[in-house]
C-alpha positions in Angstrom: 130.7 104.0 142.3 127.3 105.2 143.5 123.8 104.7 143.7 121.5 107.6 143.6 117.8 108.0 144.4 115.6 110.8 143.7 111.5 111.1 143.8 111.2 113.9 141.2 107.7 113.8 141.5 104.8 111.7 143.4 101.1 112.6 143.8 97.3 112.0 142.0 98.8 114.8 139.3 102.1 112.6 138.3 104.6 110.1 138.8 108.2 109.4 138.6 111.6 108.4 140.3 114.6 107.9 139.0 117.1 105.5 140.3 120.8 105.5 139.2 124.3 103.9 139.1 127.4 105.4 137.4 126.4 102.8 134.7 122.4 102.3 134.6 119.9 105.0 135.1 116.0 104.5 135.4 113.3 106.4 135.4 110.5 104.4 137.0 107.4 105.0 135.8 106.4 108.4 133.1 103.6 110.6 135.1 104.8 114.0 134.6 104.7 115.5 131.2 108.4 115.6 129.0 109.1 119.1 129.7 108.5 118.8 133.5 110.6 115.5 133.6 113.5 116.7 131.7 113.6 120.0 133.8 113.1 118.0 137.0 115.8 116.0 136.3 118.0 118.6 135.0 117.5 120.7 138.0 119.2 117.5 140.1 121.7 117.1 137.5 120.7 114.0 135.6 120.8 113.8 132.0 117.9 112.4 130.1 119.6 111.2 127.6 121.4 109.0 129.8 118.2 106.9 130.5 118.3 103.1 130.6 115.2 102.0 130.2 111.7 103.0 131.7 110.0 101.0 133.7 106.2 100.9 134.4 104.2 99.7 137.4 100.6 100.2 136.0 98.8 101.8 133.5 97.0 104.7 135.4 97.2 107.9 133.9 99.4 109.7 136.7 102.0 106.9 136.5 102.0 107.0 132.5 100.9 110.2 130.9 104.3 111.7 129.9 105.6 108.0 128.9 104.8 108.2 124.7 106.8 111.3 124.5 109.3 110.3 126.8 109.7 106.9 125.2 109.6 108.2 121.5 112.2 111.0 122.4 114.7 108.2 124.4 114.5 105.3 122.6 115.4 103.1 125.3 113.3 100.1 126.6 109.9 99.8 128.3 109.6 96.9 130.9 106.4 96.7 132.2 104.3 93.7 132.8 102.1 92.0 129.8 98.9 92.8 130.8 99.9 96.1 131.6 101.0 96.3 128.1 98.3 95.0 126.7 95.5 97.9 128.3 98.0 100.7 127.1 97.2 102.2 123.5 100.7 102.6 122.5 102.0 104.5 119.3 102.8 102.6 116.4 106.5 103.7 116.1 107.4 102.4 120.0 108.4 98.7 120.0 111.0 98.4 122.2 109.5 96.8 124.9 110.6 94.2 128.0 107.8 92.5 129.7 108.6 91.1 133.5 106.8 88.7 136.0 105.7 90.0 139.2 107.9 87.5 141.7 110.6 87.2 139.4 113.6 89.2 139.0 116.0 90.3 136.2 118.4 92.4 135.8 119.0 96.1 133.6 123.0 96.6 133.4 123.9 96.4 137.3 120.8 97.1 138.9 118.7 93.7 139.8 114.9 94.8 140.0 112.4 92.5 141.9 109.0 93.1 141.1 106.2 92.5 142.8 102.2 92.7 143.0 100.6 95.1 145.0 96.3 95.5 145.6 95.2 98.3 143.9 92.2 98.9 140.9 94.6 98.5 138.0 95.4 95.3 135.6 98.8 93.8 137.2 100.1 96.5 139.6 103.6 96.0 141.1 105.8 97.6 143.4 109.9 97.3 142.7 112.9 96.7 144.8 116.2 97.6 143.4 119.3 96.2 144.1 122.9 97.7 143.4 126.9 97.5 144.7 124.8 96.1 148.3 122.6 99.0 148.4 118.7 98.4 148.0 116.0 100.7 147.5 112.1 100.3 147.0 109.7 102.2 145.4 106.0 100.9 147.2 103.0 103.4 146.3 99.4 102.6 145.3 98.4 100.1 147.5 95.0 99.5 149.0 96.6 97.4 152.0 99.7 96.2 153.2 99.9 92.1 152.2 102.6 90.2 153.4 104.8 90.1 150.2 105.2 93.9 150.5 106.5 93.6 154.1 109.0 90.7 152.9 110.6 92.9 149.9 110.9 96.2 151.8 113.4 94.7 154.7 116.7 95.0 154.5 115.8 98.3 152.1 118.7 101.4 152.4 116.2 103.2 151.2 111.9 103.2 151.7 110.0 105.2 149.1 106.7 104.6 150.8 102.8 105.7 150.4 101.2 107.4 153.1 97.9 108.9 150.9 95.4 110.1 153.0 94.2 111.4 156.8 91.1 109.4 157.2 88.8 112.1 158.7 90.2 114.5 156.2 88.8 112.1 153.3 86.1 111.5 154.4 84.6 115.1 154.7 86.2 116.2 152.1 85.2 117.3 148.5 85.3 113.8 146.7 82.0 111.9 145.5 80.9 109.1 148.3 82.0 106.2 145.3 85.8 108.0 144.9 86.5 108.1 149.1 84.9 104.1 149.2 87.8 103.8 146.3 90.6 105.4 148.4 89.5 103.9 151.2 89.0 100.2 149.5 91.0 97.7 150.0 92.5 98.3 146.0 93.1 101.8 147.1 95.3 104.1 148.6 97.4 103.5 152.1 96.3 106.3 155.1 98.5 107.7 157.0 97.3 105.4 159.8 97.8 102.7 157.8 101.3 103.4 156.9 102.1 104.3 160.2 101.1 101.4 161.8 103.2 99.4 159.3 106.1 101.6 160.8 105.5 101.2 164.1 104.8 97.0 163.9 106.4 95.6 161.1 109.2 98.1 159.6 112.9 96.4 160.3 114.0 99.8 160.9 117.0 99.7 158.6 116.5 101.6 155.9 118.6 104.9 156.2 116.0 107.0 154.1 112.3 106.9 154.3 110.4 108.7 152.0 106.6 109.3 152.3 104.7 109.1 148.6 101.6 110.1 146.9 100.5 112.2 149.4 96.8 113.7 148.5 97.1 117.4 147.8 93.1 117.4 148.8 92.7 114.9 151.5 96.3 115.3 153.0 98.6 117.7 154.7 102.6 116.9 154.3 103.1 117.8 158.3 99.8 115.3 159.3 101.8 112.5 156.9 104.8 113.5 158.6 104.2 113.7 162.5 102.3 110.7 162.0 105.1 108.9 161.1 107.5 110.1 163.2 105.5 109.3 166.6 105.2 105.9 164.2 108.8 105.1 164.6 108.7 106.3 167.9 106.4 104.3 169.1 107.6 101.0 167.7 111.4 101.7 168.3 111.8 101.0 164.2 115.0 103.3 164.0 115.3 107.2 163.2 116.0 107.2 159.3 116.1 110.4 157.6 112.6 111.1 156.8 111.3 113.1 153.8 108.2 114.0 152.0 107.7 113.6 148.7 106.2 116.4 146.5 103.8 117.0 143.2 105.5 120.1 142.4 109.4 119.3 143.1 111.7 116.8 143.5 113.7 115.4 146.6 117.0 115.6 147.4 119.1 113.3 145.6 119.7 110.5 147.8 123.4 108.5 147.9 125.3 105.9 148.7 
């Protein structure tokens, strides 16, 4: 038995992850198009047709743009929240759907999923923990601020799929409008790298084996900024030395096991 991990893809152009057991598969949330899903995940080995279920954290376009297709093509559940249902136009011919709680769990084959709200600009945002044969992995990205609830799910984690969005300075004399950087910035935005790494240095448990920074900015970012800033992070705060990895928009990450 086993429990894989892989980020296939994680940025403003698309989301996805997909989490799996010799028994349940998942691909958490549908931003990449079909094609570039299915060849991501062929490239780590994975079969689509092997999917679950999808699930959905919000309805933003870069965590749901491939997710008609995908779903139409699969045929397998959507879970996602019921307001987040309810602001999606959905096709006609998809009505296979699972609607959750944020704050309470349930289960898809062996894999128990705790969902749980997040601040950021959409309806009913949420975060996910997974939970499999002991190993547990979260998947926390879009997030204006770091609220207590978040810090409670992620400890004891195997595994940390974690947002670090944005340098600061690099934001804010960057290309975006004044009203976009006050919305990355906000409080129902996006995590900084300073945020994040303060996070790691004061309130991560240090456990996790793999930490994996997410939705980095492709304008207002730079993967080695994200990354030094987490290392001297975890330095600072004695939180551990997991394996630490960037997540990409244009390929996936290893597969992570256990």
């Amino acid at each position: 038995m086993s429990v894989r991990l892989c980020v296939l893809g994680s940025g403003s152009r698309g989301n996805a992850t997909w989490i799996a057991t010799e028994t349940t598969r998942l691909l958490v949330d549908a931003g990449l198009s079909k094609k570039e899903t299915y060849a991501r995940l062929a490239a780590i080995g994975e079969s689509p047709s092997s999917c679950t279920a999808l699930l959905i954290s919000h309805e933003h376009l870069d965590h749901i743009a491939g997710l008609r297709k995908i779903a139409l093509d699969l045929r397998v559940p959507i879970y996602l929240s019921e307001p987040t249902r309810g602001v999606i136009q959905w096709d006609p011919k998809l009505d296979a759907f699972e609607t959750f709680t944020p704050g309470k769990r349930f289960q898809i084959g062996d894999v128990e999923i705790a969902p749980f709200s997040v601040p950021h600009d959409a309806i009913d945002p949420v975060a996910f923990t997974f939970q499999s044969q002991g190993i547990k992995v979260a998947v926390v990205t879009d997030l204006g601020f770091i609220p207590e609830v978040v810090k409670q799910h992620v400890r004891g984690c195997h595994a940390l799929v974690f947002e670090s969005n944005h340098d600061l300075e690099m934001l804010k004399v960057g290309p975006y409008p004044w009203f976009v950087k006050q919305r990355v910035m906000g409080r129902h935005g996006h995590l900084s790298n300073l945020a994040t790494a303060r996070f790691l240095s004061e309130e991560f448990d240090g456990q996790a084996q793999v930490l994996v920074l997410a939705h980095l900015s492709e304008i207002n970012n730079h993967p080695e900024i994200a990354r030094l800033s987490a290392l001297e992070a975890l330095r600072l705060g004695n939180r551990g030395s997991p394996q630490l990895h960037l997540a990409s928009q244009s390929a996936p990450t290893a597969v992570f096991r256990w």
